[in-house]
N, C-alpha and C positions, 0 to 999 in steps of 0.2 A: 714573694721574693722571686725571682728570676736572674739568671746569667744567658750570657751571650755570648758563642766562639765563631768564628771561622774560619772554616774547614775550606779545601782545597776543591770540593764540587759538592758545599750545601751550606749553609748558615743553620747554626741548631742553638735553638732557645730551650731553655730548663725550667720550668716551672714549678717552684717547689712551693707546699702549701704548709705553712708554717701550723699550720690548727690554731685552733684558740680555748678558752674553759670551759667550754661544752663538748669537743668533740677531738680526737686526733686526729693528726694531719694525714692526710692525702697522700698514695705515693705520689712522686715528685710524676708527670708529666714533657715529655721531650718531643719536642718539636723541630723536626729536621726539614728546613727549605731548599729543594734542589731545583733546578732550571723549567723541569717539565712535571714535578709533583708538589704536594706537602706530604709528609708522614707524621703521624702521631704517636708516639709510644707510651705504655703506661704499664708497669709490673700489676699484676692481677694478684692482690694480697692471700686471695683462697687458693692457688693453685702452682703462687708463687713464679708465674709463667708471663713473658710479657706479650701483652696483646698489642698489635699495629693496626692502623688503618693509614689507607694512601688515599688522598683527594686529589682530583685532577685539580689543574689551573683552573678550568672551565668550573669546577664546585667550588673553590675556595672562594672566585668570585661571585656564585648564586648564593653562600653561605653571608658573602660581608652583604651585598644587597637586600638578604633576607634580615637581615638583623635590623632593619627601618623601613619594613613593611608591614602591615597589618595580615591578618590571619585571611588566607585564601589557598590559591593553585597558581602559581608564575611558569610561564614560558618565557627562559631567556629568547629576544629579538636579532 
């Protein structure tokens, strides 16, 4: 499941992981889109503390391109 807001300088998607019979859900994951980055957040269950990472434009693109490449070393052109 996921939601979707818009914000006045980002679009943040919410990723929540529902779990299923084998396992508990995930904390939820949030995904903030602003002009010149992405940010990813996610609460750290053991420490209770949420952890970020910021991707440039320039990785979010080597990340969607990597996702339909096979296993090597790319230098974006």
């Amino acid at each position: 499941m996921f939601s979707i807001e818009h914000e006045f300088d980002a679009t943040v998607v919410t990723l929540v992981d529902e779990g299923d019979d084998t396992r508990p859900p995930a904390e939820d994951v949030i995904v903030s889109a602003f002009e010149e980055c992405i940010t990813l957040s996610q609460v750290d269950p053991r420490s209770d503390e949420t952890v970020q990472i910021t991707l440039t434009m320039g990785q979010v693109h080597d990340l969607l391109v990597a996702l339909d490449l096979p296993e090597g070393v790319y230098r974006r052109e």
